[in-house]
C-alpha atoms as an extended CHARMM CRD file, in Angstrom:
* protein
*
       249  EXT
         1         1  UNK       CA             95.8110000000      254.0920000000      123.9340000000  PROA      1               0.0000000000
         2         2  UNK       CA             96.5960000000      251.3260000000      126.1010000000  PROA      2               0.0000000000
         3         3  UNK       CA             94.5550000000      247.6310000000      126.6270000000  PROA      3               0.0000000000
         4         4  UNK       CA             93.6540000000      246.3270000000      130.2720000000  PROA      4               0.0000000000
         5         5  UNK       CA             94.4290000000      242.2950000000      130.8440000000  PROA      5               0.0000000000
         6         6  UNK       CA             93.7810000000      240.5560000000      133.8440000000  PROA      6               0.0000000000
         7         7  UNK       CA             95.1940000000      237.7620000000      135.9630000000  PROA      7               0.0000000000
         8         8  UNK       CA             93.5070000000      235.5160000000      138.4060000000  PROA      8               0.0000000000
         9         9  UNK       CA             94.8290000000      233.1450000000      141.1170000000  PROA      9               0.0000000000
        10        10  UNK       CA             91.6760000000      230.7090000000      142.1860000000  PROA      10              0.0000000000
        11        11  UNK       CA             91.2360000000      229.6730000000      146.0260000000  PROA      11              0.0000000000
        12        12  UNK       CA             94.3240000000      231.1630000000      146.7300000000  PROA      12              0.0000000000
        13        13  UNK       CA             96.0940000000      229.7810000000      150.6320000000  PROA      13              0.0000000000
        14        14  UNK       CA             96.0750000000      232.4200000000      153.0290000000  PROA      14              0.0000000000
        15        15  UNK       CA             98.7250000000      234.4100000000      153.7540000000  PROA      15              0.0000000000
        16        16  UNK       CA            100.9210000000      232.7920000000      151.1240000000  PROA      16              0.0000000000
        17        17  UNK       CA            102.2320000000      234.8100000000      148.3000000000  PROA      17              0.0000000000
        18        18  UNK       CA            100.1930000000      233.0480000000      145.1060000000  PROA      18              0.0000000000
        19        19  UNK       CA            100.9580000000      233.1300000000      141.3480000000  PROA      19              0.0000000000
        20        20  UNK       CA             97.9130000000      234.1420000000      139.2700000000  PROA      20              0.0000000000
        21        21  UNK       CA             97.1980000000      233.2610000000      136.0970000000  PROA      21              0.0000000000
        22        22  UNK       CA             96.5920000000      235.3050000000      132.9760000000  PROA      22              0.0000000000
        23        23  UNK       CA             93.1470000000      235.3920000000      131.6370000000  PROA      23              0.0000000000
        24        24  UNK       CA             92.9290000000      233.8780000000      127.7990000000  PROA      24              0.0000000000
        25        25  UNK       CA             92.9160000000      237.1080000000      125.9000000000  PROA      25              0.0000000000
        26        26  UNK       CA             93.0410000000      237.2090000000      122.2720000000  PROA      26              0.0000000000
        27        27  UNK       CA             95.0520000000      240.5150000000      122.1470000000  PROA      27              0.0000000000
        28        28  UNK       CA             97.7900000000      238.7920000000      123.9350000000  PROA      28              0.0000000000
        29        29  UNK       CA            100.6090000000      236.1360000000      123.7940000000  PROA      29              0.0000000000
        30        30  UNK       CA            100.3520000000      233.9120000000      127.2560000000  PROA      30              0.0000000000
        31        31  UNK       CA            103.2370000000      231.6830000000      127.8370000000  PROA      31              0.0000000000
        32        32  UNK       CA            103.5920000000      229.8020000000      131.5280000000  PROA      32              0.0000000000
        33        33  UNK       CA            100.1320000000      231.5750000000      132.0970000000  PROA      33              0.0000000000
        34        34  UNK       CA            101.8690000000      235.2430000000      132.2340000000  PROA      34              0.0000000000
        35        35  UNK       CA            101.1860000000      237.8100000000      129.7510000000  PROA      35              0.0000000000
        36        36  UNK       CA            104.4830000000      238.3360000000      127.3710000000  PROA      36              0.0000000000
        37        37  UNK       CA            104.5100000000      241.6710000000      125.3470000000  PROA      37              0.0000000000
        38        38  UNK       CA            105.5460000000      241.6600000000      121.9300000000  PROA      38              0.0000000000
        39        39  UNK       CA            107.0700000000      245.3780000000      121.4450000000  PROA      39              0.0000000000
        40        40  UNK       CA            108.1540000000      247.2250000000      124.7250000000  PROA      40              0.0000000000
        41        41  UNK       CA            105.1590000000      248.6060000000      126.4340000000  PROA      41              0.0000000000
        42        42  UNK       CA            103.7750000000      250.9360000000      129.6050000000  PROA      42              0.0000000000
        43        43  UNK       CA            102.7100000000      249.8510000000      132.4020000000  PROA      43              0.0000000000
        44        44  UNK       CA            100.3180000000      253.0290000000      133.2130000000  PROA      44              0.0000000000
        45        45  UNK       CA             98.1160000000      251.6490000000      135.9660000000  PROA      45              0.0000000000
        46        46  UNK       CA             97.3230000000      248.4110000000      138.1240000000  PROA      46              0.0000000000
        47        47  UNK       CA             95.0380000000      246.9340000000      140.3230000000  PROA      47              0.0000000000
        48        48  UNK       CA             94.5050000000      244.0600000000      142.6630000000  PROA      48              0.0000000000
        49        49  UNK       CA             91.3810000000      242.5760000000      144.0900000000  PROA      49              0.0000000000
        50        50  UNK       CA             90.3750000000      240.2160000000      146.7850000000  PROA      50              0.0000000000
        51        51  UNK       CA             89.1940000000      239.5670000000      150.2730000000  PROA      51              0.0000000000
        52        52  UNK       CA             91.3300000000      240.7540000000      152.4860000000  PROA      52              0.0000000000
        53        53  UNK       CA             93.7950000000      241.5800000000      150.2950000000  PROA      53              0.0000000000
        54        54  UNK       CA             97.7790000000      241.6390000000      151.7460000000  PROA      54              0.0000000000
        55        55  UNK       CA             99.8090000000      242.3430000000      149.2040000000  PROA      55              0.0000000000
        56        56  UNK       CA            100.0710000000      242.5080000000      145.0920000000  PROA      56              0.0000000000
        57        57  UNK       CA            103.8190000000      242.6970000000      143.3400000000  PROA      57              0.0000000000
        58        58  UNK       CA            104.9720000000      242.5340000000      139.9280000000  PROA      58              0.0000000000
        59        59  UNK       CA            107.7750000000      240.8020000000      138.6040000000  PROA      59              0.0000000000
        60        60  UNK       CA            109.9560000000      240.4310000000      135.2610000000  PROA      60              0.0000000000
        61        61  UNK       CA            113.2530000000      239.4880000000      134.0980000000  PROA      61              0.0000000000
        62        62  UNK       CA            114.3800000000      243.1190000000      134.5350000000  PROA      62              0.0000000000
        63        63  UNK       CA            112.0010000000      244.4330000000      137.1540000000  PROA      63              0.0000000000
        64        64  UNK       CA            114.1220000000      241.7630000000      139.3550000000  PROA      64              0.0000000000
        65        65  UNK       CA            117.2380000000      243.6370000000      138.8770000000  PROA      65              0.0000000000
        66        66  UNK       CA            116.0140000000      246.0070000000      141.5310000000  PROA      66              0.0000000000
        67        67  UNK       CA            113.0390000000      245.3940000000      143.4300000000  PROA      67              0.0000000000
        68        68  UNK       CA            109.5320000000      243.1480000000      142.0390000000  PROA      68              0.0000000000
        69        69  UNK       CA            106.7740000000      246.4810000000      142.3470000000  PROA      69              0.0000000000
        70        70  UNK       CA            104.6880000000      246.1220000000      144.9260000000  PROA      70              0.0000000000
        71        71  UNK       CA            101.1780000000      247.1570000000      143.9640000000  PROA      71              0.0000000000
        72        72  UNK       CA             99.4380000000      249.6010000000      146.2300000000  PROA      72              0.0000000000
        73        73  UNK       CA             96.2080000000      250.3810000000      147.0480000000  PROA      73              0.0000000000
        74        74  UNK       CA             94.4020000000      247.3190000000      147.0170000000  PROA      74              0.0000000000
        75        75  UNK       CA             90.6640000000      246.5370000000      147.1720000000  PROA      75              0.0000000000
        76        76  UNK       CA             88.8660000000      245.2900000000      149.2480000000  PROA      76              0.0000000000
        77        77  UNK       CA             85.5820000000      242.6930000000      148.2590000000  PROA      77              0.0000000000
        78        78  UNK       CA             84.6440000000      242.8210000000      151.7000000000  PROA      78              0.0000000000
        79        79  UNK       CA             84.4140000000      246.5700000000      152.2710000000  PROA      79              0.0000000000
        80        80  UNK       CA             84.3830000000      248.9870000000      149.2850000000  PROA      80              0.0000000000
        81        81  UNK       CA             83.4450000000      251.7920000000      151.4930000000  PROA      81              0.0000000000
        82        82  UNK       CA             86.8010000000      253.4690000000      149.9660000000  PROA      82              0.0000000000
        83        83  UNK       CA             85.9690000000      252.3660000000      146.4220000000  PROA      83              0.0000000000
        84        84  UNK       CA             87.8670000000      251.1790000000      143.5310000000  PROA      84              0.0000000000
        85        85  UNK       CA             91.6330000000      252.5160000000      143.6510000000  PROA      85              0.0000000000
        86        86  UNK       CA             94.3150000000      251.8620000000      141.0080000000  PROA      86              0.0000000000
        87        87  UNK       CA             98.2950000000      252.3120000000      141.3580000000  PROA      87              0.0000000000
        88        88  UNK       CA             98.6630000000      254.9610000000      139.5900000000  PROA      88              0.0000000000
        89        89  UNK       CA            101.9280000000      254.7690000000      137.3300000000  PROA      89              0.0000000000
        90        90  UNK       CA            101.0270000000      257.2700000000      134.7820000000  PROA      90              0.0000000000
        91        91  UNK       CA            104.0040000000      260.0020000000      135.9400000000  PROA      91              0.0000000000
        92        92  UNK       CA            106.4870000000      257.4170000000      135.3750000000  PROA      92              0.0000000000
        93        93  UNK       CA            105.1410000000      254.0410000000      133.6250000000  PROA      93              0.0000000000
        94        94  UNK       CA            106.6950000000      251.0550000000      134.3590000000  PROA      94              0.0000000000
        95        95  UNK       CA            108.7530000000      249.5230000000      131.1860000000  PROA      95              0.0000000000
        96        96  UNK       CA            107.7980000000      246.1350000000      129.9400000000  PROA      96              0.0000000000
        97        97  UNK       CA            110.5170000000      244.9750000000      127.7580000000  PROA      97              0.0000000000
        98        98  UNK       CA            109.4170000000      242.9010000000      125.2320000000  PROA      98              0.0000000000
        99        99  UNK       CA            109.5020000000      239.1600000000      125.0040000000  PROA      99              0.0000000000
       100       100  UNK       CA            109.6370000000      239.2610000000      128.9070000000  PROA      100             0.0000000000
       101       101  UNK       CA            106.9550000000      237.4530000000      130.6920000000  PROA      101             0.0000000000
       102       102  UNK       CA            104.9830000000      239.6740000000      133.2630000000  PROA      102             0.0000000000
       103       103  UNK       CA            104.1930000000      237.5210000000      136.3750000000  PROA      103             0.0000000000
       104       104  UNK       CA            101.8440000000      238.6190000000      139.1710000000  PROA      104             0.0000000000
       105       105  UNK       CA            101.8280000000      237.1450000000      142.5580000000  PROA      105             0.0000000000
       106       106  UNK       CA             99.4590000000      237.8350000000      145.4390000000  PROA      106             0.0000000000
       107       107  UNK       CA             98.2710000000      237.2100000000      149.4200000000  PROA      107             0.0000000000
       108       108  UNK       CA             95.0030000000      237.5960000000      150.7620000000  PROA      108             0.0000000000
       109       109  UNK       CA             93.9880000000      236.9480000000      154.5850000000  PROA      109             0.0000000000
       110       110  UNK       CA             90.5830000000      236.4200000000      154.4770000000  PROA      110             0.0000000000
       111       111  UNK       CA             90.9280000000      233.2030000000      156.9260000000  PROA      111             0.0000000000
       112       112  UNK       CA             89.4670000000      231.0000000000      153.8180000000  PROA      112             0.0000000000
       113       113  UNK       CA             90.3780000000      230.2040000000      150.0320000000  PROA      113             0.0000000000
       114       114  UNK       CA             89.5280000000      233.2870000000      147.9800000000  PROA      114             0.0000000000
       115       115  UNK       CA             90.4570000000      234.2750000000      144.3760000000  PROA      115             0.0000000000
       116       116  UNK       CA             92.7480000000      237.2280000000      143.8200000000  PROA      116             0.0000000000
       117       117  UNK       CA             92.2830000000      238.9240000000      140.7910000000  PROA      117             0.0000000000
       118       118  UNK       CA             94.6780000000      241.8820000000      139.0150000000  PROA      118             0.0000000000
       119       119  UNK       CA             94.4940000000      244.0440000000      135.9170000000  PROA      119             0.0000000000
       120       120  UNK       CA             97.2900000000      245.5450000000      134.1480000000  PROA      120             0.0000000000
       121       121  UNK       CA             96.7350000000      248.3970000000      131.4170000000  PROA      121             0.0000000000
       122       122  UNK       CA             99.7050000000      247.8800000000      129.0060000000  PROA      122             0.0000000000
       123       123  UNK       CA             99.8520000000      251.0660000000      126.6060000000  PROA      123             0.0000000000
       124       124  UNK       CA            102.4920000000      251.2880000000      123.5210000000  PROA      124             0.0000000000
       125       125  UNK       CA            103.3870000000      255.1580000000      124.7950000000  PROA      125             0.0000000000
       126       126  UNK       CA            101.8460000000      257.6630000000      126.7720000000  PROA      126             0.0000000000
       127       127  UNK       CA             98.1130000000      258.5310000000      127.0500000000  PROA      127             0.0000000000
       128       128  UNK       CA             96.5380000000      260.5620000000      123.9130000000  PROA      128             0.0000000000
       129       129  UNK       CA             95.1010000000      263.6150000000      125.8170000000  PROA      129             0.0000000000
       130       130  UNK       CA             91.3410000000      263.5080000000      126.3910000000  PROA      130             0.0000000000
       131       131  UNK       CA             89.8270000000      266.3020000000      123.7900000000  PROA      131             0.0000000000
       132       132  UNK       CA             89.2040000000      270.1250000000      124.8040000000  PROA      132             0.0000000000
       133       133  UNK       CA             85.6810000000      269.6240000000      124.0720000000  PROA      133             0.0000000000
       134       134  UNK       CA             83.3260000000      268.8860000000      127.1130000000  PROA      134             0.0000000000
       135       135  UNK       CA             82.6800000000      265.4920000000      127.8170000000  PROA      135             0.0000000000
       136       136  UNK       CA             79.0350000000      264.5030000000      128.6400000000  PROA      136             0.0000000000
       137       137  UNK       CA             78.2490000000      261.1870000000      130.0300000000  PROA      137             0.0000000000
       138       138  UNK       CA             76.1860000000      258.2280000000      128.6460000000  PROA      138             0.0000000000
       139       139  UNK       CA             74.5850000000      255.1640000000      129.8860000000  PROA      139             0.0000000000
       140       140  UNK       CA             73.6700000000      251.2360000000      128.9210000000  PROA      140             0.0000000000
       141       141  UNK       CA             72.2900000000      248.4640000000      129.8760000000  PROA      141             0.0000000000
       142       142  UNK       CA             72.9640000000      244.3730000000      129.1320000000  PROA      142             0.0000000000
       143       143  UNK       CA             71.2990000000      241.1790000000      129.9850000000  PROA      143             0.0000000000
       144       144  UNK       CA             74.3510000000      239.1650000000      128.2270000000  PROA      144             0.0000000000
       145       145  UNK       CA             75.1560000000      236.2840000000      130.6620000000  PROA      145             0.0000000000
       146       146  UNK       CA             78.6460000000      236.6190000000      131.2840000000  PROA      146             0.0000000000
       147       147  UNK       CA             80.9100000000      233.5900000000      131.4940000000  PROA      147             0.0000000000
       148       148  UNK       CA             82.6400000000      233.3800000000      134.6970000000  PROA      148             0.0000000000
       149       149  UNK       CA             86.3980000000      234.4070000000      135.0190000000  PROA      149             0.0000000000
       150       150  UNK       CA             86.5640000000      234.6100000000      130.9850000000  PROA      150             0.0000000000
       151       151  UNK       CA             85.7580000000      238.0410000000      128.6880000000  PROA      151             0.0000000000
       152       152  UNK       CA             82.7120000000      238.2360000000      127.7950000000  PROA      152             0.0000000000
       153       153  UNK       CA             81.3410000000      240.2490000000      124.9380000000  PROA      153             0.0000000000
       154       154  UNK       CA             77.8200000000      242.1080000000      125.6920000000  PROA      154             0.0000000000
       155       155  UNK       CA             75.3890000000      243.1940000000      123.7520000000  PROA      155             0.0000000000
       156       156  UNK       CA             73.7840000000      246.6530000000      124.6800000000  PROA      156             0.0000000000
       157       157  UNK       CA             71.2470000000      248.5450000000      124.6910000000  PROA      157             0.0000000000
       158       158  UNK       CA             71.9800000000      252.3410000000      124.5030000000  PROA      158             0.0000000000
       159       159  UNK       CA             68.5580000000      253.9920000000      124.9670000000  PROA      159             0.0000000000
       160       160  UNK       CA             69.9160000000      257.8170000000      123.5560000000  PROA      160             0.0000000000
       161       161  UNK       CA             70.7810000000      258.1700000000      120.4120000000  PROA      161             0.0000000000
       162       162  UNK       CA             73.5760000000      260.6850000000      119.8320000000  PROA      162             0.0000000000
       163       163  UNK       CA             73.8210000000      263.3700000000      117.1300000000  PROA      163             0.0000000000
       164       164  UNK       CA             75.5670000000      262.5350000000      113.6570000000  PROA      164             0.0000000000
       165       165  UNK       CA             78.6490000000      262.7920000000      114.7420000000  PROA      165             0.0000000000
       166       166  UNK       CA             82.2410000000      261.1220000000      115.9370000000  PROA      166             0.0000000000
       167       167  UNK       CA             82.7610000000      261.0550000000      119.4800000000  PROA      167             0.0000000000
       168       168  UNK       CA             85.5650000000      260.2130000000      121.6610000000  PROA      168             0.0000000000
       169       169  UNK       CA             85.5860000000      258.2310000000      124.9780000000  PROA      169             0.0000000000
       170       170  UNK       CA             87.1550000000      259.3770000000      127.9580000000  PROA      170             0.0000000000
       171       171  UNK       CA             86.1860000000      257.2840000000      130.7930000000  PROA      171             0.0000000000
       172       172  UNK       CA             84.1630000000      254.4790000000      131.9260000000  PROA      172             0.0000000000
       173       173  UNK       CA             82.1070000000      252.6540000000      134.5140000000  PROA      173             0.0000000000
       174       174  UNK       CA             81.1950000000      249.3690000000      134.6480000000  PROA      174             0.0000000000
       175       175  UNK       CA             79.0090000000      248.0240000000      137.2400000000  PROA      175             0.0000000000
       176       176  UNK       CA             77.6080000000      244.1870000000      137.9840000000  PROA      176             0.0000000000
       177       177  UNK       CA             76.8490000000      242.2950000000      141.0300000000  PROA      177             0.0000000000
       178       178  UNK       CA             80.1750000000      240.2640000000      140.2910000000  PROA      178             0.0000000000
       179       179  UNK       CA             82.0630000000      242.5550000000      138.5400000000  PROA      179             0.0000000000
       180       180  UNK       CA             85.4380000000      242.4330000000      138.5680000000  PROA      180             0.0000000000
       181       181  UNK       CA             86.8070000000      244.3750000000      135.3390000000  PROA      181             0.0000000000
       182       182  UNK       CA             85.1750000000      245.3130000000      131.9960000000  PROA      182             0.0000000000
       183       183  UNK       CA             86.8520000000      247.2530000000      128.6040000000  PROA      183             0.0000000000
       184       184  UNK       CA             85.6580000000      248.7380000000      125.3960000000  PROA      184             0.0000000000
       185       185  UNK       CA             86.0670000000      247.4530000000      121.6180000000  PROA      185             0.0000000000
       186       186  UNK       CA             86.3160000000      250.3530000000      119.0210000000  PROA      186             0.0000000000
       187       187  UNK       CA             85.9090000000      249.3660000000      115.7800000000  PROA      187             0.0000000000
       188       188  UNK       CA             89.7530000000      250.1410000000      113.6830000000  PROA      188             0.0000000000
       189       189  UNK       CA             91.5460000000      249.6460000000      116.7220000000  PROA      189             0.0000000000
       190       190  UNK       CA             92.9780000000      246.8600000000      118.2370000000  PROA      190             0.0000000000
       191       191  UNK       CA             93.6440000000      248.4240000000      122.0130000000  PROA      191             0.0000000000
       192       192  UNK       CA             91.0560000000      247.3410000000      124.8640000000  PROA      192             0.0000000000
       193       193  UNK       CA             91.1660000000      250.5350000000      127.4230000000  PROA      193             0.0000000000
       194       194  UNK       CA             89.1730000000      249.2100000000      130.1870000000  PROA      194             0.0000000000
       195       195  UNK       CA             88.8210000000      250.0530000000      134.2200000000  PROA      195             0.0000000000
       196       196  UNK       CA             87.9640000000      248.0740000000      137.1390000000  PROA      196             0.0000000000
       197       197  UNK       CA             84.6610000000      247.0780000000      137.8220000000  PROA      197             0.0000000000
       198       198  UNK       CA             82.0560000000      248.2240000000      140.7760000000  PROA      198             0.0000000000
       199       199  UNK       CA             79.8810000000      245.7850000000      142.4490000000  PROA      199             0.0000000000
       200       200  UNK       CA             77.0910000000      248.4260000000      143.5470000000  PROA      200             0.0000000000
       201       201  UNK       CA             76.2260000000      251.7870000000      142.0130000000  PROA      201             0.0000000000
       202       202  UNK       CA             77.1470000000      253.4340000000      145.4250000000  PROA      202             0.0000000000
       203       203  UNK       CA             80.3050000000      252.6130000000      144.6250000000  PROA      203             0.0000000000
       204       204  UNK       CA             82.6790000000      254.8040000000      143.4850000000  PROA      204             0.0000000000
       205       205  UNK       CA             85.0400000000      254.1890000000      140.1680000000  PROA      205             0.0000000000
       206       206  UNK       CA             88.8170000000      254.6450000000      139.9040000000  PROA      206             0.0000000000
       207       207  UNK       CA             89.2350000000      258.1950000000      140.0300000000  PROA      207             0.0000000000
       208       208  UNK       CA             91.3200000000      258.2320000000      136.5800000000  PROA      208             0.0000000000
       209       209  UNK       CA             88.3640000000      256.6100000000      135.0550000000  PROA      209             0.0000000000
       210       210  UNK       CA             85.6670000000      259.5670000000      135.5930000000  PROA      210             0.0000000000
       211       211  UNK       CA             88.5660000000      262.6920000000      135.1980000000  PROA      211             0.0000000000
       212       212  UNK       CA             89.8910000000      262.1420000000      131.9340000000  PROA      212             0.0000000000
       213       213  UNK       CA             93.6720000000      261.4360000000      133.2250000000  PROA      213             0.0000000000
       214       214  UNK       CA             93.9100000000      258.5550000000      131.0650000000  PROA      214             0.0000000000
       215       215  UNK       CA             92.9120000000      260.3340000000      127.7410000000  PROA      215             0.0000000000
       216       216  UNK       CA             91.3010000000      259.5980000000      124.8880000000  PROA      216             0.0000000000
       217       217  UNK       CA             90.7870000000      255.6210000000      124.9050000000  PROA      217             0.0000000000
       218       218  UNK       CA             88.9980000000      255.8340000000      121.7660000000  PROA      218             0.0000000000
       219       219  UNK       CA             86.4680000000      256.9570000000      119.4720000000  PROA      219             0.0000000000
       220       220  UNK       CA             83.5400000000      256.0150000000      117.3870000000  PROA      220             0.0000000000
       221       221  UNK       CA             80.6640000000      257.3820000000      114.9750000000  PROA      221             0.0000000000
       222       222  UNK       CA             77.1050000000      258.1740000000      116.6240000000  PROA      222             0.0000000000
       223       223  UNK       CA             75.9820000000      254.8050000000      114.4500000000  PROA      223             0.0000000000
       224       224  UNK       CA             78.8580000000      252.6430000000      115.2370000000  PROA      224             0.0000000000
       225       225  UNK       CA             78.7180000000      252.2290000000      119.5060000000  PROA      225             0.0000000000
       226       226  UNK       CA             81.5470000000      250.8720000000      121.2320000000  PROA      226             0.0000000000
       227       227  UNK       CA             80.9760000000      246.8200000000      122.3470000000  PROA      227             0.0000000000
       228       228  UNK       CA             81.5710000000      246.3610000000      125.8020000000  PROA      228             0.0000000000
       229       229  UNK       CA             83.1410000000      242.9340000000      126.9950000000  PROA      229             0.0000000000
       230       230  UNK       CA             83.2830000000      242.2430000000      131.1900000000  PROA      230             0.0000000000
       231       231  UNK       CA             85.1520000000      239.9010000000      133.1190000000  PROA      231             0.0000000000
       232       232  UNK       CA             82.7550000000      238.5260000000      136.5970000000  PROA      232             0.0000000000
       233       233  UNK       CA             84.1160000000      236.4020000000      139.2750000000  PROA      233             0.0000000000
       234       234  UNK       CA             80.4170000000      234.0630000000      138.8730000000  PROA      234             0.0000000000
       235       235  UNK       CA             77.6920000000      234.3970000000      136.2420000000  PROA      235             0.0000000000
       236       236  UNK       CA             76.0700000000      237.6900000000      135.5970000000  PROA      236             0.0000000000
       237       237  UNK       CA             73.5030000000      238.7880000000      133.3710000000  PROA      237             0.0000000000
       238       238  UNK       CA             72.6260000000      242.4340000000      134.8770000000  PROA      238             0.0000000000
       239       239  UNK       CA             75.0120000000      245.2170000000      133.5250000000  PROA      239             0.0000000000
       240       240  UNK       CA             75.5130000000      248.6630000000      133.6340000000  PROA      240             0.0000000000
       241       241  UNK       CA             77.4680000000      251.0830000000      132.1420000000  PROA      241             0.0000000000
       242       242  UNK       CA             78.5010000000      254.6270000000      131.7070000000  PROA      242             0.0000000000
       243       243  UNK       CA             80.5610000000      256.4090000000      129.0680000000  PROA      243             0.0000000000
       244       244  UNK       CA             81.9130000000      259.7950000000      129.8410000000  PROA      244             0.0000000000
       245       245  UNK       CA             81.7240000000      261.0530000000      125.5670000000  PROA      245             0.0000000000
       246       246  UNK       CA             83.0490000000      264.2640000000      124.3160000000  PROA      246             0.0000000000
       247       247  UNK       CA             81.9450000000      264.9900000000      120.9040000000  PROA      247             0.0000000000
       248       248  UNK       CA             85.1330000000      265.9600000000      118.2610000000  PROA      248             0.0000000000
       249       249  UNK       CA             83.6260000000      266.0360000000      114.7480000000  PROA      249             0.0000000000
């Protein structure tokens, strides 16, 4: 299991390498606005958004004994023709070592002030495989008005209800007109697996979010549905989303 956070630089100056900030998270300890684990964790995946984005890197205490990561691809707001790409670390995660602040610094060169925004999916080991059973996928709708550049917790509607049964989620998709990331709350577990967000249904998600490479991020009972929380870039009340579901029980 692993939990996405997210880190946001506002207006950042163009073509200058920019700190961002962590996003208040509940699940996390945030000292000089960077996201410090308490236990050693995973870095499995990454990704960085903007207009125009340059360049993303990464940086700790003893990522600097080497060489800050550089994170790569990028997306673009301006053109998501490509669509939504991750750095894919999974083969070989990048350590966190605990009590070590994780600082993110990025460059856009859109030729005006734009936010850059990153997510980072921090997972205590490797990814629980997905189940054998064939997944099936599911999909919801919300008219929550999310808060600008701050979690916000939806509340959907899921118009099929599902067999008795426990299921297990093995990828998402999370789509709004400002969307910029969104993750799911299982009940009995305190990891927040989420993805990066798409801005248009033509769009296509992260690849390891709709082929089951990242595993099982959870599971829930056909009367106890996930809650889905988003982070936007402005306010949003028209959401989306699909569930790829396998059923285990």
């Amino acid at each position: 299991m692993f939990t996405l956070h997210a880190y946001r630089a506002a207006a950042a100056v163009t073509a200058t390498l920019t700190e961002l900030s962590a996003i208040a998270d509940q699940l996390a300890l945030i000292q000089n606005n960077r996201i410090v684990p308490q236990v050693d964790k995973n870095l499995i995946f990454a990704s960085g958004l903007s207009h125009t984005p340059l360049r993303l890197r990464l940086n700790s205490p003893s990522w600097r004994q080497y060489s800050a990561p550089h994170v790569r691809p990028l997306v673009d707001d301006n053109a998501r023709t490509n669509g939504v790409r991750l750095a894919n670390y999974l083969d070989d995660p990048l350590l966190c070592r605990a009590l070590e602040e994780i600082t993110i610094e990025g460059e856009q060169g859109s030729g005006a002030g734009a936010d850059i925004y990153a997510g980072i999916a921090l997972a205590s080991g490797l990814p629980t495989p997905a189940p054998a059973s064939r997944p099936f996928l599911i999909r919801g709708t919300s008219t929550t008005a999310a808060t600008a550049n701050a979690w916000s917790l939806l509340t959907m509607v899921w118009p099929d209800n599902l067999p008795n049964g426990m299921y297990a989620v093995v990828g998402l998709t999370a789509q709004s007109a400002n969307a910029r990331f969104a993750r799911i709350i299982f009940e009995d577990q305190f990891e927040r697996p989420g993805t990066p967000s798409i801005e248009s249904l033509s769009e296509v998600s992260p690849q390891e979010h709709v082929g089951m490479s990242l595993g099982t991020f959870g599971r829930f009972s056909n009367n106890r549905m996930p809650n889905i929380e988003v982070l936007c870039a402005a306010a949003d009340a028209a959401h989306v989303v699909f569930m790829n579901v396998a059923r285990v029980g």
